[in-house]
N, CA, C and O atoms as a CHARMM CRD file, in Angstrom:
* protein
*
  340
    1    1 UNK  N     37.20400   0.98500  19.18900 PROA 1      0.00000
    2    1 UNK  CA    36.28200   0.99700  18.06900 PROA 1      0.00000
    3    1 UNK  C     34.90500   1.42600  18.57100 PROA 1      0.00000
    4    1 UNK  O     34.42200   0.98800  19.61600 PROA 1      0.00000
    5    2 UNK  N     34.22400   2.41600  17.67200 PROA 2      0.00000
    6    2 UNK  CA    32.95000   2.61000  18.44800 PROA 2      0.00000
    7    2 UNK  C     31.97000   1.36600  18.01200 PROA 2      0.00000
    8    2 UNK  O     32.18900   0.36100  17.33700 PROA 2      0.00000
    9    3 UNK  N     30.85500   1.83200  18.64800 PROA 3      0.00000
   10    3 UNK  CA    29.79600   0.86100  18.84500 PROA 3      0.00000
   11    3 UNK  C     28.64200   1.92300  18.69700 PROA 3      0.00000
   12    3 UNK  O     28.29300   2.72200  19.56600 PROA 3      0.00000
   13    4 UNK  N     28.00500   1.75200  17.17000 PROA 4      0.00000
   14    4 UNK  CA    27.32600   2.48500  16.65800 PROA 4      0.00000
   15    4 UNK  C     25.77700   2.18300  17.39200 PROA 4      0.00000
   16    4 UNK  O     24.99400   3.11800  17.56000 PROA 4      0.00000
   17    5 UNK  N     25.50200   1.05000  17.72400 PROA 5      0.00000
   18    5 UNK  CA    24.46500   1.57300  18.54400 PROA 5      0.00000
   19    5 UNK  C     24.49500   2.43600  19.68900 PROA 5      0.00000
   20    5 UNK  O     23.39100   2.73000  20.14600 PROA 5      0.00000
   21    6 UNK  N     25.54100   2.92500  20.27500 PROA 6      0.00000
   22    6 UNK  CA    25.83900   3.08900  21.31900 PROA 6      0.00000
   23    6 UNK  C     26.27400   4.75500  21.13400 PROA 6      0.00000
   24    6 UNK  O     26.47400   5.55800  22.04600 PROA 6      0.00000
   25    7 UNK  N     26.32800   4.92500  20.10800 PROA 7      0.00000
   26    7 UNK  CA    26.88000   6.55900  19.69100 PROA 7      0.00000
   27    7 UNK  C     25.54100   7.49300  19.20400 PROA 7      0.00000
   28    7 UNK  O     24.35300   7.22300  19.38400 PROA 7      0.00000
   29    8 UNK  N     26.17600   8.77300  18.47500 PROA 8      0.00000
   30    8 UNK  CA    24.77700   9.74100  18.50600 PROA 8      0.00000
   31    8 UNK  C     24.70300   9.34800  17.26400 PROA 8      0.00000
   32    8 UNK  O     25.63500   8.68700  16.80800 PROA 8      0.00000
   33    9 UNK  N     23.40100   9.72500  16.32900 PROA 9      0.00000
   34    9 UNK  CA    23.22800   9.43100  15.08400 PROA 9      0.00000
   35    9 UNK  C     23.43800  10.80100  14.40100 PROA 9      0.00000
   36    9 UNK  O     23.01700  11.78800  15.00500 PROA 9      0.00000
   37   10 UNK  N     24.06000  10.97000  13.17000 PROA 10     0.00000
   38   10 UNK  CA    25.11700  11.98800  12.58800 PROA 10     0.00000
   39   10 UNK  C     23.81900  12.87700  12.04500 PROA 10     0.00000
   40   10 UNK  O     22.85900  12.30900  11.52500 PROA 10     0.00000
   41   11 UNK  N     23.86600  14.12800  12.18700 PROA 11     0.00000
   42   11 UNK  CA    22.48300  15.28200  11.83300 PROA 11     0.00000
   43   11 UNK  C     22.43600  14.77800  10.40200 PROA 11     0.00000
   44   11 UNK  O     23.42300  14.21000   9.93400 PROA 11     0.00000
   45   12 UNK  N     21.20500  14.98100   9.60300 PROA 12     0.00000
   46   12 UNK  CA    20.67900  14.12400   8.66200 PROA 12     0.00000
   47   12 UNK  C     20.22100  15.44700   7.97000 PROA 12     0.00000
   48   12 UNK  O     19.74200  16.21100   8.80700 PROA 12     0.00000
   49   13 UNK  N     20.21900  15.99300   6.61900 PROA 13     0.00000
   50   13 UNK  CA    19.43200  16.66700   5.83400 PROA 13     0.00000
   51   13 UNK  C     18.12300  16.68700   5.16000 PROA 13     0.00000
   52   13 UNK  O     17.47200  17.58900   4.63200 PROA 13     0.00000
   53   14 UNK  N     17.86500  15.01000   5.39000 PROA 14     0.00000
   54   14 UNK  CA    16.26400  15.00300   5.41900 PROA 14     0.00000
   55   14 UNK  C     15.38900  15.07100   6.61700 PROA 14     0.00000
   56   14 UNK  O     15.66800  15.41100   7.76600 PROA 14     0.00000
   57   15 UNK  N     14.49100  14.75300   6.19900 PROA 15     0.00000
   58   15 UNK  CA    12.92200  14.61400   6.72200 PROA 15     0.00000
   59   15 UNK  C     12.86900  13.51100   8.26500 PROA 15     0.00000
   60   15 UNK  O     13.27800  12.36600   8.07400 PROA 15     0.00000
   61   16 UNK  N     12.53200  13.75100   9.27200 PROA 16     0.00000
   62   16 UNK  CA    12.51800  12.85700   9.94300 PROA 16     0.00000
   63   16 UNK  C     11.93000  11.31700   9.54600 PROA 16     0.00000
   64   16 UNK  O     10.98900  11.27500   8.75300 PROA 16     0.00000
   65   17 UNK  N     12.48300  10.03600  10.09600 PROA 17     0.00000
   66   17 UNK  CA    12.75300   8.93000   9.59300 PROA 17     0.00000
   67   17 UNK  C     11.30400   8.04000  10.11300 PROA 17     0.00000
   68   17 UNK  O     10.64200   8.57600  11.00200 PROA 17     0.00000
   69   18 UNK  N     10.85100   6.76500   9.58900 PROA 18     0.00000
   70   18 UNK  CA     9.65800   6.44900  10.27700 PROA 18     0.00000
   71   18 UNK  C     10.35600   5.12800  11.57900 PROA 18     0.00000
   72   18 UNK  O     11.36700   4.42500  11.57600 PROA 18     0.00000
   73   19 UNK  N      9.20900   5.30200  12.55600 PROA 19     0.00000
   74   19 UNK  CA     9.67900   4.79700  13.67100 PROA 19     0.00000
   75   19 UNK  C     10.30900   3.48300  13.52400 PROA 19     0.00000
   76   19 UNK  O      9.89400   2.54400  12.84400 PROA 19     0.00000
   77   20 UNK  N     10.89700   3.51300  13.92700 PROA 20     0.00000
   78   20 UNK  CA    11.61100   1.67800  14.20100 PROA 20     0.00000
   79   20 UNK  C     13.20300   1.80600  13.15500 PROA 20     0.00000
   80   20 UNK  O     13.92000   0.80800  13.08900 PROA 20     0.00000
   81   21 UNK  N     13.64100   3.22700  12.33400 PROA 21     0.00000
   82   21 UNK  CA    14.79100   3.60200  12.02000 PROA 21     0.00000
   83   21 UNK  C     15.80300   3.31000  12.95800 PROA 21     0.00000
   84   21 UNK  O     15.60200   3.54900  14.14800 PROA 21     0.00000
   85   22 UNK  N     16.98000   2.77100  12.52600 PROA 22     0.00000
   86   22 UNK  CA    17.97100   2.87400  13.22100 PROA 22     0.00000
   87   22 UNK  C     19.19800   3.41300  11.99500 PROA 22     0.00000
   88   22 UNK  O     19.26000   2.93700  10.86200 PROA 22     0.00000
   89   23 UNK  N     20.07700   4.45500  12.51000 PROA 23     0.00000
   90   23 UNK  CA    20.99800   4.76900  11.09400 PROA 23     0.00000
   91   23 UNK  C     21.41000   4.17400  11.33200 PROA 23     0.00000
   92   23 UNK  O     20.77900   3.52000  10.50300 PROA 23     0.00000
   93   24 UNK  N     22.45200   3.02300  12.04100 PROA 24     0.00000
   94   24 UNK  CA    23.47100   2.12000  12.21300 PROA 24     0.00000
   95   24 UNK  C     23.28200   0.56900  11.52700 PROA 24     0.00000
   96   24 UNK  O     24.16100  -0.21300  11.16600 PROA 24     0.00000
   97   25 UNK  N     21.72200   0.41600  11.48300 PROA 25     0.00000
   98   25 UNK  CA    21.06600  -0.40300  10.48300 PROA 25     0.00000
   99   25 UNK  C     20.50700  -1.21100   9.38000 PROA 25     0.00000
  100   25 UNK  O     19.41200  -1.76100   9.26500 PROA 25     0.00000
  101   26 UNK  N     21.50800  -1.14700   8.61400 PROA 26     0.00000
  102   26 UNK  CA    20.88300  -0.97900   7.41700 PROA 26     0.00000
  103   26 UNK  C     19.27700  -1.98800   6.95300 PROA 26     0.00000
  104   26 UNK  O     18.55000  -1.75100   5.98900 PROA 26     0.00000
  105   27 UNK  N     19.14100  -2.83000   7.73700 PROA 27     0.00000
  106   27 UNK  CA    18.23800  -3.50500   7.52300 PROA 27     0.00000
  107   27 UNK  C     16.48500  -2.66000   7.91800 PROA 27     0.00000
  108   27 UNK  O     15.44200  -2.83600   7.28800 PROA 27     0.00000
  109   28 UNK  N     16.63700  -2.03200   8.77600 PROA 28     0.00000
  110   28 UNK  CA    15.86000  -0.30500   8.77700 PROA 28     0.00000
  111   28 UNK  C     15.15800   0.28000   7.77200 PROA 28     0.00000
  112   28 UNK  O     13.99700   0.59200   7.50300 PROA 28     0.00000
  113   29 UNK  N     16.53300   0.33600   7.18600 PROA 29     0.00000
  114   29 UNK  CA    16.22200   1.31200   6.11000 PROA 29     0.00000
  115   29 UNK  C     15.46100   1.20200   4.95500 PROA 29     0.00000
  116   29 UNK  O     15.28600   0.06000   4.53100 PROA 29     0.00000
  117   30 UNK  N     14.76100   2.52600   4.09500 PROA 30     0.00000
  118   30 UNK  CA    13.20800   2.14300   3.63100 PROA 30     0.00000
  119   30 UNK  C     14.16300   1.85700   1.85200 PROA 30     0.00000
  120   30 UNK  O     15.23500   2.14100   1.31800 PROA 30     0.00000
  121   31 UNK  N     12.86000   1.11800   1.54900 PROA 31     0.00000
  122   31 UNK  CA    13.32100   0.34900   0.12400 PROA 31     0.00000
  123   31 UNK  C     13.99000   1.52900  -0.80800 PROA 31     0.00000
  124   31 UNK  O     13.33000   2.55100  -0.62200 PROA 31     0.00000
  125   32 UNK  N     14.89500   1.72900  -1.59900 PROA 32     0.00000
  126   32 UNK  CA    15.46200   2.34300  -2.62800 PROA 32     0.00000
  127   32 UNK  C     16.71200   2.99400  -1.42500 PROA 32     0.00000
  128   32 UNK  O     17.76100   3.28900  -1.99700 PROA 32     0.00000
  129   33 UNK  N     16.72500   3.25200   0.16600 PROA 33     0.00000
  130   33 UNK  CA    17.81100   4.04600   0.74800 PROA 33     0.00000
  131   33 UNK  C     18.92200   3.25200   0.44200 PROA 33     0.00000
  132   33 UNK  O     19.11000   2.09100   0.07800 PROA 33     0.00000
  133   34 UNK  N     19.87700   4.64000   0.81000 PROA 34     0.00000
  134   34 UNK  CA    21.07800   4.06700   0.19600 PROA 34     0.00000
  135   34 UNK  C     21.53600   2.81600   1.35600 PROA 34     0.00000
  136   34 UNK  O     21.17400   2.74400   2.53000 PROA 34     0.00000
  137   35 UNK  N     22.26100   2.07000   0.75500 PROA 35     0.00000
  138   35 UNK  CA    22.46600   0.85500   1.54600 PROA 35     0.00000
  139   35 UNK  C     21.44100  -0.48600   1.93400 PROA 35     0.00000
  140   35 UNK  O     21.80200  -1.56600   2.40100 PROA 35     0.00000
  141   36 UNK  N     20.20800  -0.09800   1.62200 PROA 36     0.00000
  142   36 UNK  CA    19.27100  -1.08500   1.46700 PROA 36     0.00000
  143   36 UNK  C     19.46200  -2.11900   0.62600 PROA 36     0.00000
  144   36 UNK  O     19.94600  -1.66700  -0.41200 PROA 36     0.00000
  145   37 UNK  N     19.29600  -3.47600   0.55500 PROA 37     0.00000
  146   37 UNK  CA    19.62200  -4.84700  -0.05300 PROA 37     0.00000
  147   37 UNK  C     18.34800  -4.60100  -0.88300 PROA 37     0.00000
  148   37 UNK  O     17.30100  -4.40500  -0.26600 PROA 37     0.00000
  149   38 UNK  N     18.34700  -4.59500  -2.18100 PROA 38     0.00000
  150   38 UNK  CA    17.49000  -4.71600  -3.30400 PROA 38     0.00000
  151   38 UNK  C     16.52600  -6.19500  -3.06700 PROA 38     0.00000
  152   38 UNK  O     17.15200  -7.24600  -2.93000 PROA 38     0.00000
  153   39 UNK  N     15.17500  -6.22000  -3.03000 PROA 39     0.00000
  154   39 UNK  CA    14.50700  -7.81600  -3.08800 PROA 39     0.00000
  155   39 UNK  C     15.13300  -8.38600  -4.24500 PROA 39     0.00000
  156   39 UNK  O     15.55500  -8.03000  -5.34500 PROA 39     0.00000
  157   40 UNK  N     15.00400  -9.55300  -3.45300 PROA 40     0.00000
  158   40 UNK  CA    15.84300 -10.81600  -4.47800 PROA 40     0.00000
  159   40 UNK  C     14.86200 -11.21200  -5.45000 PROA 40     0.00000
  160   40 UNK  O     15.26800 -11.53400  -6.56600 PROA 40     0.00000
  161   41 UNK  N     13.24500 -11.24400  -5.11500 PROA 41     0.00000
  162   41 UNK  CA    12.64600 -12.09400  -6.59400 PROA 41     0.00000
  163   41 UNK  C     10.80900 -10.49700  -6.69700 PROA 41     0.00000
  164   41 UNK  O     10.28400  -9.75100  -5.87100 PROA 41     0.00000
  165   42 UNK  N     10.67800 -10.67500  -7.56300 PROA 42     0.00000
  166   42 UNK  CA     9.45300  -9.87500  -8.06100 PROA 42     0.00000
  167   42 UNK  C      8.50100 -11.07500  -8.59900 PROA 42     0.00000
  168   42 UNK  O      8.92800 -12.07700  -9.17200 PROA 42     0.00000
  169   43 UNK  N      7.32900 -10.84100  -8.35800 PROA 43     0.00000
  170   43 UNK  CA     6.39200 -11.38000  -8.51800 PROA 43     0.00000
  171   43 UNK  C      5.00600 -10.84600  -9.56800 PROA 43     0.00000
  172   43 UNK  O      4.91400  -9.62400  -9.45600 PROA 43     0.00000
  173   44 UNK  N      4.27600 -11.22600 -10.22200 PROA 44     0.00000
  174   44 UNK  CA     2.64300 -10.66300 -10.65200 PROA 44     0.00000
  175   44 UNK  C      1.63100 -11.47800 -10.68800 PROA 44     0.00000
  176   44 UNK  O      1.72400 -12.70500 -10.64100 PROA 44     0.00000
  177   45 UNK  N      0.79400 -10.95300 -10.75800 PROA 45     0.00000
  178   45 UNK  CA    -0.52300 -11.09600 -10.34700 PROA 45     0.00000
  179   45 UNK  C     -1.42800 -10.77700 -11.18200 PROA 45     0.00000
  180   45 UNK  O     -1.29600  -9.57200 -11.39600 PROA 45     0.00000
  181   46 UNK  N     -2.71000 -11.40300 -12.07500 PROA 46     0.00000
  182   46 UNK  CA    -3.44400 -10.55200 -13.11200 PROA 46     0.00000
  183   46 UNK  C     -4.77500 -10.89600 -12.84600 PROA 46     0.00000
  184   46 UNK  O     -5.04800 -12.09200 -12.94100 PROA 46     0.00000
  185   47 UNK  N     -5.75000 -10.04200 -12.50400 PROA 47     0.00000
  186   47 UNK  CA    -7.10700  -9.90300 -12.71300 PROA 47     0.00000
  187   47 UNK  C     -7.45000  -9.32800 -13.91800 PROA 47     0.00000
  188   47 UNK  O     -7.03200  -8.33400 -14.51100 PROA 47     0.00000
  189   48 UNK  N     -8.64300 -10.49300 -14.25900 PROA 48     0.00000
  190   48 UNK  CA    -9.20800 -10.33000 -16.14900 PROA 48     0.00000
  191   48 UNK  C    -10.71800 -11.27100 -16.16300 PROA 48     0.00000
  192   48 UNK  O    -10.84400 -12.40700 -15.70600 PROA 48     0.00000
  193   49 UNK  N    -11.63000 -10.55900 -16.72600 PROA 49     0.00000
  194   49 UNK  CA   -12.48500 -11.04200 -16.42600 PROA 49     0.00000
  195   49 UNK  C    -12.95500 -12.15300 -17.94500 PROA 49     0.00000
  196   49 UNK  O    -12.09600 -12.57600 -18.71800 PROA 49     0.00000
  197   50 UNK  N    -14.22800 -12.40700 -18.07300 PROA 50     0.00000
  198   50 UNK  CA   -14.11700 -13.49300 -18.86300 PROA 50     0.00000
  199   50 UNK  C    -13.99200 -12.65100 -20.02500 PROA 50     0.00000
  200   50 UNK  O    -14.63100 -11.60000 -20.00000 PROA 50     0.00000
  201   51 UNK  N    -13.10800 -12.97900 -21.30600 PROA 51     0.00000
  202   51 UNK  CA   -13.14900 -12.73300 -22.18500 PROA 51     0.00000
  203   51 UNK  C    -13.85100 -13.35600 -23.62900 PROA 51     0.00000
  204   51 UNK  O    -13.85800 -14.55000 -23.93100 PROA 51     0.00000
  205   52 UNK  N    -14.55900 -12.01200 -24.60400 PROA 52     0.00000
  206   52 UNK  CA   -15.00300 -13.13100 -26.12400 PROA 52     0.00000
  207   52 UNK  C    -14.59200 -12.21500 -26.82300 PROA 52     0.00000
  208   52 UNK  O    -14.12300 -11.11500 -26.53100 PROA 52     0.00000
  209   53 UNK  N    -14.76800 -12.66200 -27.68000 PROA 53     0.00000
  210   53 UNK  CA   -14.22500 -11.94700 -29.66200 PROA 53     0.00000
  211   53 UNK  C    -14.68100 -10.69300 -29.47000 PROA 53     0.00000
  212   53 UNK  O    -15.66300 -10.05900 -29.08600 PROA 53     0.00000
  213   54 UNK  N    -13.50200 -10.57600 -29.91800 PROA 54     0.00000
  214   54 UNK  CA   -13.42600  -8.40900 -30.71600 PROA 54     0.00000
  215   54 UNK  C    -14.42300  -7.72200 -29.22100 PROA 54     0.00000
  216   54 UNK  O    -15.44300  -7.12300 -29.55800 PROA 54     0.00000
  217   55 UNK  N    -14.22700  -7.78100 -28.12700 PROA 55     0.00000
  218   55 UNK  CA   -14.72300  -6.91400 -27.21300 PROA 55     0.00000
  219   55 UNK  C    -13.24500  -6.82900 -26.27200 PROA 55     0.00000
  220   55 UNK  O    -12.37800  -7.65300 -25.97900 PROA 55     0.00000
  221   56 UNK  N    -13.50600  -5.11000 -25.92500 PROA 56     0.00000
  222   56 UNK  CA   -12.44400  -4.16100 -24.65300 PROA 56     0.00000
  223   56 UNK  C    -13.28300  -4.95000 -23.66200 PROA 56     0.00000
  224   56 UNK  O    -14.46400  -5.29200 -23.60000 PROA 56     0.00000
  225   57 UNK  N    -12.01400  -5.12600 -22.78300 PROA 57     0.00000
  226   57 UNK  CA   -12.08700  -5.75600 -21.48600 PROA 57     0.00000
  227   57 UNK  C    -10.59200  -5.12500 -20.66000 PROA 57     0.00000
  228   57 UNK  O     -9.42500  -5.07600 -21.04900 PROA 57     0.00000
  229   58 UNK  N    -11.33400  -4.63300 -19.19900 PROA 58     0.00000
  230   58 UNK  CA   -10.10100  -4.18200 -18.11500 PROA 58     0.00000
  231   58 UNK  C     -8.92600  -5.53900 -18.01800 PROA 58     0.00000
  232   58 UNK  O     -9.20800  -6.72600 -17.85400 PROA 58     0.00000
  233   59 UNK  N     -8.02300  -5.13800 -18.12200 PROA 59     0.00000
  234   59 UNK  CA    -6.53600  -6.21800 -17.25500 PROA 59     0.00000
  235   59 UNK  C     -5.92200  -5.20900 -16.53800 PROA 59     0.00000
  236   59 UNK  O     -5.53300  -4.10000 -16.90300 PROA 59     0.00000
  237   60 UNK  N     -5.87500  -6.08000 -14.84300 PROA 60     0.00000
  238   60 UNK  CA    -5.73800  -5.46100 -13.76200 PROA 60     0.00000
  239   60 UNK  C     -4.18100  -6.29500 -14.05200 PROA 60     0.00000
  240   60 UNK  O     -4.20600  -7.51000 -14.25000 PROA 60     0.00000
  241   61 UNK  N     -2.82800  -5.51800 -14.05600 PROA 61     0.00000
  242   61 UNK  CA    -1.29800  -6.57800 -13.51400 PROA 61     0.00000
  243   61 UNK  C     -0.64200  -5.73900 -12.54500 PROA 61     0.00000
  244   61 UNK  O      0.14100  -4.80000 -12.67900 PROA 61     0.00000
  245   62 UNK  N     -1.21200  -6.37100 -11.40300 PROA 62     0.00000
  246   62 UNK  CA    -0.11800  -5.89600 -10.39400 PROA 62     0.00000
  247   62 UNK  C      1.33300  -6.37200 -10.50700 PROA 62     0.00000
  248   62 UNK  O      1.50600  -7.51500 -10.92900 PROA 62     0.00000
  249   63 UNK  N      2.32600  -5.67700 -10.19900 PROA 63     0.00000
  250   63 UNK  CA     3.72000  -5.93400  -9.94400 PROA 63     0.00000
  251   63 UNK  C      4.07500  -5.97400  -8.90400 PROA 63     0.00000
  252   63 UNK  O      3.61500  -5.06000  -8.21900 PROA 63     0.00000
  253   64 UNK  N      5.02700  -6.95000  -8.16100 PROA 64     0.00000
  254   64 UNK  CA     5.38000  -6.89700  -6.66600 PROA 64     0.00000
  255   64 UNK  C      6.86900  -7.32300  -6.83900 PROA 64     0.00000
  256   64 UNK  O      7.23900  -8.10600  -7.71400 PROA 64     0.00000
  257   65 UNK  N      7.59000  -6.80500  -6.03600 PROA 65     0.00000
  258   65 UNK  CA     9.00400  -6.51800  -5.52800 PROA 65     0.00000
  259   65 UNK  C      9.98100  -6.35000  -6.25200 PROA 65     0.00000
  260   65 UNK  O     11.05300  -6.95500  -6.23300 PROA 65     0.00000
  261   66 UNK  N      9.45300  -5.06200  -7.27900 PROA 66     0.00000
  262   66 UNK  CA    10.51900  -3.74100  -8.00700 PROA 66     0.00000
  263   66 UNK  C     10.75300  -2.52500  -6.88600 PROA 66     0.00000
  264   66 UNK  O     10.03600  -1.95100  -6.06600 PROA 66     0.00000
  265   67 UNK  N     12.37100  -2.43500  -7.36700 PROA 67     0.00000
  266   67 UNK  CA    12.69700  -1.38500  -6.93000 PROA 67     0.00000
  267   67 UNK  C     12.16500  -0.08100  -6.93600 PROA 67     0.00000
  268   67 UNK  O     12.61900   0.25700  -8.02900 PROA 67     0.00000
  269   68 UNK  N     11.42400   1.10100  -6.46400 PROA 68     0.00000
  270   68 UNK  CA    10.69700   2.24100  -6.34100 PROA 68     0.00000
  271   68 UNK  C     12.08100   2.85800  -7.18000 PROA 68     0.00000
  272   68 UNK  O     13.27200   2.54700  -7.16700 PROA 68     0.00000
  273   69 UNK  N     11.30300   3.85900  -7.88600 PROA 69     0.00000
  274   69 UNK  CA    11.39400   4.96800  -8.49000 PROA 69     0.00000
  275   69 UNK  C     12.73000   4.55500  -9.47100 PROA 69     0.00000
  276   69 UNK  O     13.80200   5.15000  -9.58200 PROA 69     0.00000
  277   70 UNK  N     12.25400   3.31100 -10.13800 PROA 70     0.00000
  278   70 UNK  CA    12.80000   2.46500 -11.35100 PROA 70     0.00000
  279   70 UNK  C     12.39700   2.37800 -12.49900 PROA 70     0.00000
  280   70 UNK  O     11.32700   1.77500 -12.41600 PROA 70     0.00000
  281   71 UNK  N     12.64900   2.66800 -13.77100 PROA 71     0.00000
  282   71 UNK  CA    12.48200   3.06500 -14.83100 PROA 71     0.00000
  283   71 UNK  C     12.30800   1.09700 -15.39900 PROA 71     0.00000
  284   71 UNK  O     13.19200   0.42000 -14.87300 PROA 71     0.00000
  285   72 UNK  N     11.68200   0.56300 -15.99500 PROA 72     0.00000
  286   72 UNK  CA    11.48100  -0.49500 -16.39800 PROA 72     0.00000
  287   72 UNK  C     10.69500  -0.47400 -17.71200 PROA 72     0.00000
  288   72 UNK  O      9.55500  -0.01200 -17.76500 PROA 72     0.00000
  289   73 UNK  N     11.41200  -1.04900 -18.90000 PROA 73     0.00000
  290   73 UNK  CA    11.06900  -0.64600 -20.01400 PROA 73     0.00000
  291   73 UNK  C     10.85000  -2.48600 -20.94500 PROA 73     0.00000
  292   73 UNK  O     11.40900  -3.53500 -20.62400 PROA 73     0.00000
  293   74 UNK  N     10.06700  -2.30000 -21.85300 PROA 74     0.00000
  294   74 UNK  CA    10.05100  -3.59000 -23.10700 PROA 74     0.00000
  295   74 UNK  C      9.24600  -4.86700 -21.98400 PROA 74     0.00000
  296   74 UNK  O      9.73600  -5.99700 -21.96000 PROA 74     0.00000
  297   75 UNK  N      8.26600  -4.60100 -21.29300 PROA 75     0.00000
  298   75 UNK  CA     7.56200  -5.29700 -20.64400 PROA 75     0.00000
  299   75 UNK  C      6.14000  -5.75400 -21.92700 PROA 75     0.00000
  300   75 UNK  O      5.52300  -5.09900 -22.76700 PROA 75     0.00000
  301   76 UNK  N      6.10900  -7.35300 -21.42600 PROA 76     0.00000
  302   76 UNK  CA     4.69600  -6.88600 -22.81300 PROA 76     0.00000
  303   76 UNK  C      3.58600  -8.45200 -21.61500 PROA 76     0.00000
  304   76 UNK  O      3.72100  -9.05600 -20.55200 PROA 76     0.00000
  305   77 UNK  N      2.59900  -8.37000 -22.78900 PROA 77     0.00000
  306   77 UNK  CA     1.57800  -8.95800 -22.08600 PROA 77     0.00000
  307   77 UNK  C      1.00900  -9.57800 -23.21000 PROA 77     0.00000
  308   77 UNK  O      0.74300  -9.01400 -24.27100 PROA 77     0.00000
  309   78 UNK  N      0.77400 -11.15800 -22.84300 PROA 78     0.00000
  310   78 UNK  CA     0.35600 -11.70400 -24.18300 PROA 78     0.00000
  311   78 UNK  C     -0.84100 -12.61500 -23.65400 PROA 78     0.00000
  312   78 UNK  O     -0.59100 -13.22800 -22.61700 PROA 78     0.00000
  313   79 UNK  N     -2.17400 -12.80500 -24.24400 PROA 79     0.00000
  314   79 UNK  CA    -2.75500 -13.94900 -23.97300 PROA 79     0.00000
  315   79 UNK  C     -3.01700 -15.01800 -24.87400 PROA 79     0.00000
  316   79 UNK  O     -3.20300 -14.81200 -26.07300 PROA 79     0.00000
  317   80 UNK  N     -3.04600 -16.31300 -24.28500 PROA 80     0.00000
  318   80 UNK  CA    -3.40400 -17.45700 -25.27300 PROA 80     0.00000
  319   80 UNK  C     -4.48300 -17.98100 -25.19300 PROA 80     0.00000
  320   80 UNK  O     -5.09700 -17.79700 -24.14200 PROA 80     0.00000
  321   81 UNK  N     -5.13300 -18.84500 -26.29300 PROA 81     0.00000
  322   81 UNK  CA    -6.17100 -19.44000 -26.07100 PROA 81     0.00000
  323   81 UNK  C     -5.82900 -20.93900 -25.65700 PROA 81     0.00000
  324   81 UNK  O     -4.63500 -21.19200 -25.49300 PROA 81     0.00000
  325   82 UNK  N     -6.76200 -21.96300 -25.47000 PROA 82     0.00000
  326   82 UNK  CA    -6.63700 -23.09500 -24.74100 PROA 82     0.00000
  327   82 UNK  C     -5.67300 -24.02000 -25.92600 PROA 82     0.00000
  328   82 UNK  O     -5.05700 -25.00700 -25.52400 PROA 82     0.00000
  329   83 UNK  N     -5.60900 -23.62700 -27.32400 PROA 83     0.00000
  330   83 UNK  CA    -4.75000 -24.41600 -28.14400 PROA 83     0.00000
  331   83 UNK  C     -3.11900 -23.57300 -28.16400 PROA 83     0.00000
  332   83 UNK  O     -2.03800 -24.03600 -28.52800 PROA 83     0.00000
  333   84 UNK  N     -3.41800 -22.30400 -27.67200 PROA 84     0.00000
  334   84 UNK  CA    -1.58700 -22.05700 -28.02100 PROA 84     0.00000
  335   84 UNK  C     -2.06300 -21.11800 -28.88800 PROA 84     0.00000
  336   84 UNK  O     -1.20300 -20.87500 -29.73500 PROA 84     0.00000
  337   85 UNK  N     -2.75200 -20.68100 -28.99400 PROA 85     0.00000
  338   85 UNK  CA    -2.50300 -19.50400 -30.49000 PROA 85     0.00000
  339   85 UNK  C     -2.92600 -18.29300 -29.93000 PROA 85     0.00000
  340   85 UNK  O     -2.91400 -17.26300 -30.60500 PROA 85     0.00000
């Protein structure tokens, strides 16, 4: 049986790989490659500054640990006031 660390790595049609690649690896390999383990939980984050009546104000929502070059649709964003409404 071979021993894939131990063998040549098979000519590749892309782009050279970033350092610390191993093809025999999969744990290596960059987020969305094939064989890569999808993150288990996603996270957010929201910067908003103070808000009052009937005035535009920036909302910053970062997203953390979606899959790259993932189509994600029916996301919404709601705020409440201190009673619930």
């Amino acid at each position: 049986m071979e021993k894939p660390a131990t063998s040549t790595e098979p000519e590749e049609p892309w782009s050279t790989p970033l350092a610390g690649y191993k093809w025999f690896n999969e744990s290596t390999f960059k987020l969305g490659s094939y064989g890569y383990q999808q993150p288990t939980s996603s996270s957010y984050d929201f910067t908003c500054p103070t808000i009052t009546n009937e005035t535009e104000f920036p909302l910053t929502l970062k997203l953390t640990g979606l899959i790259p070059n993932t189509t994600y649709s029916n996301l919404k964003v709601g705020i409440y006031n201190t009673s619930g409404t």
